[in-house]
PyMOL CGO cylinders between C-alpha atoms (Angstrom):
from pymol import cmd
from pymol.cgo import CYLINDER

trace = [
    CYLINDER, -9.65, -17.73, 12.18, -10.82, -17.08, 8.59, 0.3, 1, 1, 1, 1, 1, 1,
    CYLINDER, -10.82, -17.08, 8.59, -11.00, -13.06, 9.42, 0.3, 1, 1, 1, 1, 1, 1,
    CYLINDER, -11.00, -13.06, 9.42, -7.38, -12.95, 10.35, 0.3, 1, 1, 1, 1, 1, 1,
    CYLINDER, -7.38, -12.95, 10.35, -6.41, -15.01, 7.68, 0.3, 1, 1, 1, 1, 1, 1,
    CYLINDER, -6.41, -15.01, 7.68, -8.35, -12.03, 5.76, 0.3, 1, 1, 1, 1, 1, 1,
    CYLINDER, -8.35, -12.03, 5.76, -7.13, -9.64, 7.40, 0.3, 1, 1, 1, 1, 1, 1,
    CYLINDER, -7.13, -9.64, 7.40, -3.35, -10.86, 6.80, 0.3, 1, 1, 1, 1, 1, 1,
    CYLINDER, -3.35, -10.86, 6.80, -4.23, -10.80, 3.02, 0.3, 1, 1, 1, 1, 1, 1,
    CYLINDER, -4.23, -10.80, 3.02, -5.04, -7.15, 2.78, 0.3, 1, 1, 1, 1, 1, 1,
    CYLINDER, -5.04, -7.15, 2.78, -2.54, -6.48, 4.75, 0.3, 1, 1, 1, 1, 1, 1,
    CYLINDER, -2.54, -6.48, 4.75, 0.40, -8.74, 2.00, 0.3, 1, 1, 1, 1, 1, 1,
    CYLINDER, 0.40, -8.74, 2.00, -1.79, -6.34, -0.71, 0.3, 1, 1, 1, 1, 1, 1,
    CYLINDER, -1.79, -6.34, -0.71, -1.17, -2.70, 1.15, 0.3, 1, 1, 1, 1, 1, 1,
    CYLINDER, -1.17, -2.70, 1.15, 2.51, -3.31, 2.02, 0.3, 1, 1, 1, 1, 1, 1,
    CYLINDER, 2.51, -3.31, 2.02, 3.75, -0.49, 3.45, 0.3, 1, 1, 1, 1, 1, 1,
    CYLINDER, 3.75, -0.49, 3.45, 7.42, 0.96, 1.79, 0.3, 1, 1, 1, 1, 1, 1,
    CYLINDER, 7.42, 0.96, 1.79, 9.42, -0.39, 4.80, 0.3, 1, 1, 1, 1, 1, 1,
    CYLINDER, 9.42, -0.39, 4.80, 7.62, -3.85, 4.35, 0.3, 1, 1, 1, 1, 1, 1,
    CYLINDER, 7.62, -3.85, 4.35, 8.20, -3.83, 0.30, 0.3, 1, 1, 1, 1, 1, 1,
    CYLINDER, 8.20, -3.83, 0.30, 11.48, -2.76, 0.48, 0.3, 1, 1, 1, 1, 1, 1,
    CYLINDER, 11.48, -2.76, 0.48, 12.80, -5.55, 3.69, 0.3, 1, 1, 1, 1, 1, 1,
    CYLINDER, 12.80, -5.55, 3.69, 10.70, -8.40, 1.50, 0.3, 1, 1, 1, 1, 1, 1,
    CYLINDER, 10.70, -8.40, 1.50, 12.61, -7.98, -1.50, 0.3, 1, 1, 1, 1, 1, 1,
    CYLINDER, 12.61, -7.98, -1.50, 15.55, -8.96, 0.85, 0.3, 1, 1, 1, 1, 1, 1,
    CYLINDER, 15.55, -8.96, 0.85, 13.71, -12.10, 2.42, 0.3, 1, 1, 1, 1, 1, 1,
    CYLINDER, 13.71, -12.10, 2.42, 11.77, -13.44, 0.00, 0.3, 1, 1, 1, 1, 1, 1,
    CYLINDER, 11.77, -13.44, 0.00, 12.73, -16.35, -1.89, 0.3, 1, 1, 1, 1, 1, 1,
    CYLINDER, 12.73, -16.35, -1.89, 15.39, -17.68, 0.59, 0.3, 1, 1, 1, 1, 1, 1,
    CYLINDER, 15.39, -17.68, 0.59, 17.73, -14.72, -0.13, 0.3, 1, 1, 1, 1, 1, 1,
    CYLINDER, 17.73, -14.72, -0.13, 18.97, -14.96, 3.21, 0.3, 1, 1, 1, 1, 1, 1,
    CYLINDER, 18.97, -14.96, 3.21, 20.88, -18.34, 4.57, 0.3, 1, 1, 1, 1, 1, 1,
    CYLINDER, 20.88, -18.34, 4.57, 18.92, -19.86, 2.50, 0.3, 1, 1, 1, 1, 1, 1,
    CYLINDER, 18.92, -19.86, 2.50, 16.16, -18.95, 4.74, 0.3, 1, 1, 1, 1, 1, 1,
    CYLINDER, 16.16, -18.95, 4.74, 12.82, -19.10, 3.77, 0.3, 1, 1, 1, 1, 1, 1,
    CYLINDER, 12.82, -19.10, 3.77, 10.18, -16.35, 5.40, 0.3, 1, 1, 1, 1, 1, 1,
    CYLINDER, 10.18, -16.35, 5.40, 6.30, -15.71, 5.45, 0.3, 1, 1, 1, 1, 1, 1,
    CYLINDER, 6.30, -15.71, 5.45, 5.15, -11.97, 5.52, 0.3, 1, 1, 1, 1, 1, 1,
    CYLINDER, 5.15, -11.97, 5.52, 1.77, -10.95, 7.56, 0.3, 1, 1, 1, 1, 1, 1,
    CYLINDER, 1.77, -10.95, 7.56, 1.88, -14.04, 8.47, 0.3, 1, 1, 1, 1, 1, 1,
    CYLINDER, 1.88, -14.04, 8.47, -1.30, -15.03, 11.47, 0.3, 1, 1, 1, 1, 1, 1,
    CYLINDER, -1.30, -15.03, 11.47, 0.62, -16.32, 14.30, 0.3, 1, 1, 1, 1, 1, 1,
    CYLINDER, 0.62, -16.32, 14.30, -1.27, -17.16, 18.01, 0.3, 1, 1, 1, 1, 1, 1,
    CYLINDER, -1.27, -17.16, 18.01, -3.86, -14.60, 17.08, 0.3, 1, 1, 1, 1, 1, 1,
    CYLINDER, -3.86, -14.60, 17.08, -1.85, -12.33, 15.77, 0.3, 1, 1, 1, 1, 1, 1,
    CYLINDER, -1.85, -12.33, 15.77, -0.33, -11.00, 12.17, 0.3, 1, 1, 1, 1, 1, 1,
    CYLINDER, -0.33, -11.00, 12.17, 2.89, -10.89, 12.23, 0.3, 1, 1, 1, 1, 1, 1,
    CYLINDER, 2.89, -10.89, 12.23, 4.93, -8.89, 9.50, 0.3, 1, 1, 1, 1, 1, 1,
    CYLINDER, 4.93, -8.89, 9.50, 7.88, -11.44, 9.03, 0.3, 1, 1, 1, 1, 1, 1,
    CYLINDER, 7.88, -11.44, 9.03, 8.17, -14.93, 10.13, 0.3, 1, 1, 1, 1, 1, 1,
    CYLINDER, 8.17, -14.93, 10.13, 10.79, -17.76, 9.70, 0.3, 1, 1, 1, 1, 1, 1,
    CYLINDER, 10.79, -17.76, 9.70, 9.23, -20.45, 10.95, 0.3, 1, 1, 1, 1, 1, 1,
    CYLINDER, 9.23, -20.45, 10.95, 12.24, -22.74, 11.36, 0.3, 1, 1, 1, 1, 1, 1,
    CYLINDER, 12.24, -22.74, 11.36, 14.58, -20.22, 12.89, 0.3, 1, 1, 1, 1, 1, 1,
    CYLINDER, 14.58, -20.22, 12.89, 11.31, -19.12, 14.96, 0.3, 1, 1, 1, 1, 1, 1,
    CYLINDER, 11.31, -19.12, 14.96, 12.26, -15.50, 14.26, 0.3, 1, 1, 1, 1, 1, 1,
    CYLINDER, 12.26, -15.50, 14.26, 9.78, -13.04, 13.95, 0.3, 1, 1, 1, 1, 1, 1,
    CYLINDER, 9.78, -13.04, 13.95, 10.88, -9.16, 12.61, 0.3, 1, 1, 1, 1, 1, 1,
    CYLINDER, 10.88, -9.16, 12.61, 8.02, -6.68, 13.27, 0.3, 1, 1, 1, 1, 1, 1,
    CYLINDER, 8.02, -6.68, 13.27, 8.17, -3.12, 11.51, 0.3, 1, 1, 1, 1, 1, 1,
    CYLINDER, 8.17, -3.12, 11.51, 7.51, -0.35, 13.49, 0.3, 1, 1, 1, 1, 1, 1,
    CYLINDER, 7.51, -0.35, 13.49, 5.93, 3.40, 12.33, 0.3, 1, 1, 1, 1, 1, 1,
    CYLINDER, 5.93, 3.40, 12.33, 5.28, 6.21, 14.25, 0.3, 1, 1, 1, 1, 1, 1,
    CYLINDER, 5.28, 6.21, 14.25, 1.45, 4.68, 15.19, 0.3, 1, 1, 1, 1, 1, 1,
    CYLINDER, 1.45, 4.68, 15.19, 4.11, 2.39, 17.58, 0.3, 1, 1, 1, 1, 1, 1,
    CYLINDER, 4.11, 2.39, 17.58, 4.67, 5.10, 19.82, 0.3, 1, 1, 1, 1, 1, 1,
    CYLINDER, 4.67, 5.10, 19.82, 1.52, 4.95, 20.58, 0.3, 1, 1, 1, 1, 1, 1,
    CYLINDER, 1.52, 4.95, 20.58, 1.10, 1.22, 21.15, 0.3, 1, 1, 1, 1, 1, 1,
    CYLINDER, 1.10, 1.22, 21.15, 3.83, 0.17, 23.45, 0.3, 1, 1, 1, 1, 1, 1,
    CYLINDER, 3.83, 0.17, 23.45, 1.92, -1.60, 26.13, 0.3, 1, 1, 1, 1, 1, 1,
    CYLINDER, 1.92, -1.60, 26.13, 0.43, -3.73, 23.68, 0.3, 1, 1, 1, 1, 1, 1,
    CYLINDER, 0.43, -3.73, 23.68, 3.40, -4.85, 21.83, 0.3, 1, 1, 1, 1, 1, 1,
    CYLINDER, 3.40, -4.85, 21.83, 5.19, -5.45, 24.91, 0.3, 1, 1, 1, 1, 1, 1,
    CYLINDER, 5.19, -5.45, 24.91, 2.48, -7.61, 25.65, 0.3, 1, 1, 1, 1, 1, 1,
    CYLINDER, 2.48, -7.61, 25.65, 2.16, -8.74, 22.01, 0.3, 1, 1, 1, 1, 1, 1,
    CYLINDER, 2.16, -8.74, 22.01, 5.74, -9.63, 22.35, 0.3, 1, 1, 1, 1, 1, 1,
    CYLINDER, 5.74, -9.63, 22.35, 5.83, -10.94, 25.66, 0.3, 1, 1, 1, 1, 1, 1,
    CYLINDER, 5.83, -10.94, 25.66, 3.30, -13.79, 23.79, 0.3, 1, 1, 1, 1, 1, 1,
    CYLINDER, 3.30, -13.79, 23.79, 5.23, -14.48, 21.34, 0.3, 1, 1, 1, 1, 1, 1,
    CYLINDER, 5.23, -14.48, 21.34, 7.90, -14.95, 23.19, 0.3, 1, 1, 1, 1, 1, 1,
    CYLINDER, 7.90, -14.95, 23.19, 6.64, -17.47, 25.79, 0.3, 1, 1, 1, 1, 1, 1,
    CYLINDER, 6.64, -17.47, 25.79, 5.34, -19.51, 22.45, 0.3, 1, 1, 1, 1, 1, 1,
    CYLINDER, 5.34, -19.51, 22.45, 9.49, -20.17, 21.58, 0.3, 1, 1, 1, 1, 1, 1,
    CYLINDER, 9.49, -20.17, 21.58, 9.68, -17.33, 19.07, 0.3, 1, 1, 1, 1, 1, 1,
    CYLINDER, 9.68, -17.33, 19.07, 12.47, -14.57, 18.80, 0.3, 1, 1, 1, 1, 1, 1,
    CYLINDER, 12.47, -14.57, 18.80, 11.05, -10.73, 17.83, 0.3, 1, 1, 1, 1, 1, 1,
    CYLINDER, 11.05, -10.73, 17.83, 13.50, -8.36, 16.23, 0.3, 1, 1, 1, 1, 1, 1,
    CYLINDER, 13.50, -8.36, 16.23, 11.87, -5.05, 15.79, 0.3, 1, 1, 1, 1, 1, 1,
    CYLINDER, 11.87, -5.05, 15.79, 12.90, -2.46, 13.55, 0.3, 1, 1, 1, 1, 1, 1,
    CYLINDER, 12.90, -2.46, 13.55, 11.72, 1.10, 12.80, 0.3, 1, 1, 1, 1, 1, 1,
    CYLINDER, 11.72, 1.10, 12.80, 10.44, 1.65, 9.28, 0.3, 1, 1, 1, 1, 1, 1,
    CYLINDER, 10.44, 1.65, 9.28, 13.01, 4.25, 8.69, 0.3, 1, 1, 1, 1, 1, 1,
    CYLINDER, 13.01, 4.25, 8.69, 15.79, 1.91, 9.54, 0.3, 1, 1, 1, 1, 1, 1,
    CYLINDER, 15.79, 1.91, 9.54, 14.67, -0.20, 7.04, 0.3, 1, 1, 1, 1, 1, 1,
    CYLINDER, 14.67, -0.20, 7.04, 14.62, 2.21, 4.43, 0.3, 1, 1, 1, 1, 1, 1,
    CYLINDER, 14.62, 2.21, 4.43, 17.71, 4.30, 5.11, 0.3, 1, 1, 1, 1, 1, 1,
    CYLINDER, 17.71, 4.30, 5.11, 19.62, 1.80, 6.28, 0.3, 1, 1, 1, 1, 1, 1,
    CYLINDER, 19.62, 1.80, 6.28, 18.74, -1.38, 4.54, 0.3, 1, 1, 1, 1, 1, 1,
    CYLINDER, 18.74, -1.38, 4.54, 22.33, -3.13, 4.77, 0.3, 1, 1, 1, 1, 1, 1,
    CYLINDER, 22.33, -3.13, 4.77, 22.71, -3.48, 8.28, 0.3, 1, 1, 1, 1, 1, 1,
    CYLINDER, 22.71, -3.48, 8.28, 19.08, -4.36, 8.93, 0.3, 1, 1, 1, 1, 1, 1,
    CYLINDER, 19.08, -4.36, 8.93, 19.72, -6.85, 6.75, 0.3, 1, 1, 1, 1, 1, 1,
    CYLINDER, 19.72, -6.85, 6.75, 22.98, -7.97, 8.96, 0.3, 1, 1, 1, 1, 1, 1,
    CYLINDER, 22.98, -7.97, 8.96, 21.32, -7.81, 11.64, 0.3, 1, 1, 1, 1, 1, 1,
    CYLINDER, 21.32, -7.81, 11.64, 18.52, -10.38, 10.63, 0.3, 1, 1, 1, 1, 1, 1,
    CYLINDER, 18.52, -10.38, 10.63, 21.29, -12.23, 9.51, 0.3, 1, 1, 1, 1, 1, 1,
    CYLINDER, 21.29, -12.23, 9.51, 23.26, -12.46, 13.13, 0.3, 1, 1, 1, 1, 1, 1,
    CYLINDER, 23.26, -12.46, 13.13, 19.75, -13.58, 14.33, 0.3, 1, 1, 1, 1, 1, 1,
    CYLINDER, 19.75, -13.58, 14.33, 19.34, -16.48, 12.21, 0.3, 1, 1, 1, 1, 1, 1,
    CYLINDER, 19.34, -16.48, 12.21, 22.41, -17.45, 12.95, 0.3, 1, 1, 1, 1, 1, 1,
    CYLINDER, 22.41, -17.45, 12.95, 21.75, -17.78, 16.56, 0.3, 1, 1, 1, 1, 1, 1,
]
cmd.load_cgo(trace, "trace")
């Protein structure tokens, strides 16, 4: 447990731009008043965004996700069966179209 807990750390200190530019968004309860955890460890896994009372989880995808489908299907598929909602979005998404990422975490929430 203590090496994902390290593991999350570096991760929260090498944000990539996608996660730096959605956090500025969710941290601090921006959203519904909302309150979120980034790389947050999570039934053995980090996940990039949590809100823990909503049990909404948004995952950032890259190009490396091309390559990783099967596992986040499964990754998801875990998640999932633990109560949790996973909104993915593609990095570029994020950063080209901030505003209706941001909408639709909002919908989700609402939910």
């Amino acid at each position: 447990m203590q090496l994902i807990r390290q593991r999350a750390r570096q991760l929260r200190n090498n944000s990539t731009d996608a996660e730096r530019c959605l956090w500025r968004f969710l941290q601090r309860e921006q959203i519904a008043r909302y309150k979120f955890r980034r790389q947050h460890p999570l039934a053995g896994y980090i996940v990039d965004f949590v809100c823990l009372p909503a049990r909404l989880i948004i995952e950032l995808d890259g190009g490396q996700h091309l390559d990783a489908q099967a596992y986040d299907a499964e990754r998801t598929a875990k998640l999932v069966r633990l109560g949790y909602r996973v909104r993915r979005f593609w990095n570029d998404d994020v950063l080209l179209r901030t505003h209706e990422v941001l909408e639709e975490i909002w919908r989700e929430l609402q939910r």
